[in-house]
Residue frames as qw, qx, qy, qz and C-alpha x, y, z in Angstrom:
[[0.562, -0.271, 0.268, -0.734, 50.54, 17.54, -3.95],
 [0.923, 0.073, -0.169, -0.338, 49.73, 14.19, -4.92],
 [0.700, 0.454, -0.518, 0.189, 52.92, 12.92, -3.92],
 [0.108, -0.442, 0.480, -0.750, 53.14, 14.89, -0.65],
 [0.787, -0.135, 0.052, -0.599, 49.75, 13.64, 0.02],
 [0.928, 0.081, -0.361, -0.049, 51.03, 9.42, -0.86],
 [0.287, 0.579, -0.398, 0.651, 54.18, 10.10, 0.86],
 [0.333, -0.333, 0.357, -0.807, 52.42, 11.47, 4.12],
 [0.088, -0.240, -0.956, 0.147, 49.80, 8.62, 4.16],
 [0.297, -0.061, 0.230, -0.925, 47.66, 11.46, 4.02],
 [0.088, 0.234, 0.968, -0.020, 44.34, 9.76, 5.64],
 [0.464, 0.563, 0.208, -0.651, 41.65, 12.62, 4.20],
 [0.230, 0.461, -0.692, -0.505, 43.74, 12.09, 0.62],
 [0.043, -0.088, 0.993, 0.070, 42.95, 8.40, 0.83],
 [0.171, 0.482, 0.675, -0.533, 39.51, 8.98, 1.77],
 [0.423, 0.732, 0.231, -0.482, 38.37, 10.70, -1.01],
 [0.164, 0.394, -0.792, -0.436, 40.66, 8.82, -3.87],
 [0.006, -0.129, 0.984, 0.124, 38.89, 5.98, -2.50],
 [0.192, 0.476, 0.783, -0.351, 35.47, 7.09, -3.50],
 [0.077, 0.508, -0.374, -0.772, 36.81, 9.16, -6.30],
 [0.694, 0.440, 0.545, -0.168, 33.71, 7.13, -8.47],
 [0.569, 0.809, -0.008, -0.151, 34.08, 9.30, -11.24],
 [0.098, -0.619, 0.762, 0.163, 38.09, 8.64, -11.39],
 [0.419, -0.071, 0.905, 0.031, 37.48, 4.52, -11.26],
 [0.593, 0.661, 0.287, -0.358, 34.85, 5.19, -14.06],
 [0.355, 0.788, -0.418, -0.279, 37.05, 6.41, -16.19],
 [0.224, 0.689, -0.665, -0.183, 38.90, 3.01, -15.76],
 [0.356, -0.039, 0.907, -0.224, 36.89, 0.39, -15.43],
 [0.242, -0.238, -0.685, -0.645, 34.33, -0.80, -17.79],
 [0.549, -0.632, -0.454, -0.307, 31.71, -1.29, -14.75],
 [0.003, 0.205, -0.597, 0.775, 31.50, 0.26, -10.81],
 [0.496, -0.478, -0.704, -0.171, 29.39, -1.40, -8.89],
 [0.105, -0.284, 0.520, -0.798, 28.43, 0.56, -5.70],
 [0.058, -0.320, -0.849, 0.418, 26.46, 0.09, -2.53],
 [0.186, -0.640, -0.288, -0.688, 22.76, 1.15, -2.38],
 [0.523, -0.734, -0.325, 0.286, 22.93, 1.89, 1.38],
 [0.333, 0.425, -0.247, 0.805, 24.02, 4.65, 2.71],
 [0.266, -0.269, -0.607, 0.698, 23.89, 6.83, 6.25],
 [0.072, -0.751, -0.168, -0.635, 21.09, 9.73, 6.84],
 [0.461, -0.200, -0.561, 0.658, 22.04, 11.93, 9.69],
 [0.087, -0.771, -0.471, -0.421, 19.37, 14.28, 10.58],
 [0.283, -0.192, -0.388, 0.856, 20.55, 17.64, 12.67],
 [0.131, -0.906, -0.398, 0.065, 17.87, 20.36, 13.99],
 [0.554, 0.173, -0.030, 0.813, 20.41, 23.35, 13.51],
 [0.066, -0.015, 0.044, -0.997, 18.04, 26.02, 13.83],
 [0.077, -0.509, -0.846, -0.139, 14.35, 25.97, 14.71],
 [0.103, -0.160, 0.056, -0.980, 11.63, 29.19, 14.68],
 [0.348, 0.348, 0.700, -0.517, 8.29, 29.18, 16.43],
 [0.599, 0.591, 0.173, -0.512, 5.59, 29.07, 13.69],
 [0.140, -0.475, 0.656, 0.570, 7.74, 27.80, 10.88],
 [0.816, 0.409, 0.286, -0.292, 6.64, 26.91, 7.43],
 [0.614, 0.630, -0.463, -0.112, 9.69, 26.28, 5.22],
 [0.791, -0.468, 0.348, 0.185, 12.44, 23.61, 5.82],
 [0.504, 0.764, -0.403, 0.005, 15.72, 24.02, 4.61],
 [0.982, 0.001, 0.170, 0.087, 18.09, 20.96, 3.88],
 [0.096, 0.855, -0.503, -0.083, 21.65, 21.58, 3.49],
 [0.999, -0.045, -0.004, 0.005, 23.36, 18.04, 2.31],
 [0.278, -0.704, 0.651, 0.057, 26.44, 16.90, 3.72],
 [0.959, 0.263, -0.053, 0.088, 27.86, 14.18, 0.89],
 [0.340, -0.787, 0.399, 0.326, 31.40, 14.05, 1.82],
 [0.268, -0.168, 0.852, 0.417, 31.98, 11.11, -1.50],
 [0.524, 0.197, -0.313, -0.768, 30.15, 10.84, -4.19],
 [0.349, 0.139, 0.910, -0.175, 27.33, 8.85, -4.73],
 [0.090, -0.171, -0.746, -0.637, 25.23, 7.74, -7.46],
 [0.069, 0.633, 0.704, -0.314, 21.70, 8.78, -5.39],
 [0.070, 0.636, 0.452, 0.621, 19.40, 10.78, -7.20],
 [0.079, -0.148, 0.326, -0.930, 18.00, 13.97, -5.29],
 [0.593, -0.218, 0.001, -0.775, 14.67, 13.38, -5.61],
 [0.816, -0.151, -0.553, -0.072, 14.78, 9.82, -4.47],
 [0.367, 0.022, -0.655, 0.661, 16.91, 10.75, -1.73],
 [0.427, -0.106, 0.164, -0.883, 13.84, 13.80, -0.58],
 [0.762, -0.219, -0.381, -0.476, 10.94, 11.39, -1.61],
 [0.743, -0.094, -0.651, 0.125, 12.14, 8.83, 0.83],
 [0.244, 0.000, -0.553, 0.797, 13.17, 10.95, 3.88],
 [0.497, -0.002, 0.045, -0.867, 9.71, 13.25, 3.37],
 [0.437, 0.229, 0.867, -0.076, 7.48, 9.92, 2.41],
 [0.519, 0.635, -0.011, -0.572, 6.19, 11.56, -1.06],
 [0.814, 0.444, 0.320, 0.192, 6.05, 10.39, -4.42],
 [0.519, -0.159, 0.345, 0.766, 8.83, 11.69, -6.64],
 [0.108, 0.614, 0.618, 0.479, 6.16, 13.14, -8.93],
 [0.157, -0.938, -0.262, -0.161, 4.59, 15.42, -6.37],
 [0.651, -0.428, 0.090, 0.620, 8.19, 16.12, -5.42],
 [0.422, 0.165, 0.429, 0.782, 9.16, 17.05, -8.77],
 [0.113, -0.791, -0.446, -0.402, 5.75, 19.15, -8.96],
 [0.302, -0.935, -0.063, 0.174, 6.53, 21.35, -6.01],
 [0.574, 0.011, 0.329, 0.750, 10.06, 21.81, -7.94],
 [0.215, 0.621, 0.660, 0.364, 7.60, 22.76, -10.62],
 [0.272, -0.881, -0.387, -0.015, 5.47, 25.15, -8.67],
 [0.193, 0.695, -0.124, 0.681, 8.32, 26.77, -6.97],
 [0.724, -0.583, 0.175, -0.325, 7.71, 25.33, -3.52],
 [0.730, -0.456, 0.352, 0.368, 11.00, 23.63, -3.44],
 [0.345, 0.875, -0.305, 0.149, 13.96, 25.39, -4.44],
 [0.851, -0.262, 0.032, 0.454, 17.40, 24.05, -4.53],
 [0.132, 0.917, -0.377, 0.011, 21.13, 26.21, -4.62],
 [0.055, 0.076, -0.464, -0.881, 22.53, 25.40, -7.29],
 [0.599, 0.545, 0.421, -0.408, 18.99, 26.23, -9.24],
 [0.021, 0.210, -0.814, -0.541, 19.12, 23.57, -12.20],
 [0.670, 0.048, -0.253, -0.696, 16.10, 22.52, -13.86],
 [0.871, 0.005, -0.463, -0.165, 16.97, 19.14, -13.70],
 [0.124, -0.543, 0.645, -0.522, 18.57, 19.10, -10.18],
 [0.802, -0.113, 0.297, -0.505, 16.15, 16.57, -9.10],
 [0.989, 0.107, 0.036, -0.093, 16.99, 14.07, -10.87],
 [0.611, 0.589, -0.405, 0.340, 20.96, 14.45, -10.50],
 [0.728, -0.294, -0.481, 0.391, 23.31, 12.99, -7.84],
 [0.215, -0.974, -0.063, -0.044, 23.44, 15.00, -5.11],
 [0.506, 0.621, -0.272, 0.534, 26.10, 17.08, -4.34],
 [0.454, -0.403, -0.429, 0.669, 28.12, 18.24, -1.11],
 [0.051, -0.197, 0.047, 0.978, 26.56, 21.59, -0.20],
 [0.125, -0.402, -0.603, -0.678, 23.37, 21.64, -2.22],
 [0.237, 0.216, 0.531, -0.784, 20.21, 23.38, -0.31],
 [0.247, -0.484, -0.773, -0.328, 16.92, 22.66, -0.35],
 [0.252, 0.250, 0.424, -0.833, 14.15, 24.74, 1.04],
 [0.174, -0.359, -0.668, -0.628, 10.87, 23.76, 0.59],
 [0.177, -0.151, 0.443, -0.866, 7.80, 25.44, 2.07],
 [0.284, -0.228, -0.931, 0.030, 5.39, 23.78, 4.09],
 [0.248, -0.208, 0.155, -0.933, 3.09, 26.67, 4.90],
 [0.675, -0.234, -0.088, -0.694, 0.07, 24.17, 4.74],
 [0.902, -0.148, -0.404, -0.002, 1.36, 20.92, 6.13],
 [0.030, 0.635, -0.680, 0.366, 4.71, 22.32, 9.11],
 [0.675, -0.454, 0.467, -0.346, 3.13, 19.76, 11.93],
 [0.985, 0.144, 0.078, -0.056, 3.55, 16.90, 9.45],
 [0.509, 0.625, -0.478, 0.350, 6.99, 18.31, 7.87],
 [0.366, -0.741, 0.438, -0.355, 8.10, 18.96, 11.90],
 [0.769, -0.373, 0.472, -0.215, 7.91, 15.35, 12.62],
 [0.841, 0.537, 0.070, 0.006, 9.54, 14.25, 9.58],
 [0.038, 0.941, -0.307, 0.139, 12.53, 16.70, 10.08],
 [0.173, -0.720, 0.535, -0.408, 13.37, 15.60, 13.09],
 [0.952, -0.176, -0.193, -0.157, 12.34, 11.44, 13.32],
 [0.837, 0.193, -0.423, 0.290, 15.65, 10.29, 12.89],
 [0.155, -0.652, 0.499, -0.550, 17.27, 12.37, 16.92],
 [0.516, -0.034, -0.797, 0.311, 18.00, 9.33, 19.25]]
């Protein structure tokens, strides 16, 4: 595969050797990486009255962001009262790890957290980033 794949030029293959962190770890004493990165924000599905929001992340390469720094910053919250509504049970991620919060996110992970007493504030959060 790996041959087929060098061979071909394959340009997904390349794409995801060259961001293969955890590979270049293994063989480098230090990886420096970028702290930018892109947020793309997509309305996918919207209900009159809503009170939860659910976050499906699209990480196509790994990256060394925490979750909860990546939430605290998009929502404006502290990490703390993040972590508390973890806590509480008012944000729930899949996979459900205790310590999910504080581990790089993943392609795929969901988030749903419910916003029964604040939606008008979540709403405009959601959706800032729509040209």
């Amino acid at each position: 595969m790996i041959l087929d794949a060098l061979q071909s030029n394959d340009p997904d293959w390349i794409r995801a050797e060259t961001f293969n962190l955890d590979a270049l770890r293994r063989k480098s004493q230090r990886v420096d990486e970028f702290a930018e990165f892109d947020i793309a924000k997509e309305a996918r599905h919207e209900t009159a009255g809503w009170t939860s929001l659910e976050i499906e992340l699209a990480a196509p390469f790994p990256t060394s962001i925490r979750l909860d720094r990546l939430l605290a910053g998009e929502l404006q919250m502290s990490r703390s009262r993040l972590q508390a509504l973890h806590d509480r049970g008012l944000c729930r991620t899949q996979p459900d790890r205790a310590d999910i919060m504080r581990r790089r996110i993943m392609n795929g992970t969901l988030v749903t957290i419910d916003l029964a007493t604040e939606a008008e504030r979540w709403k405009a959060l959601a959706t800032d980033a729509f040209p």
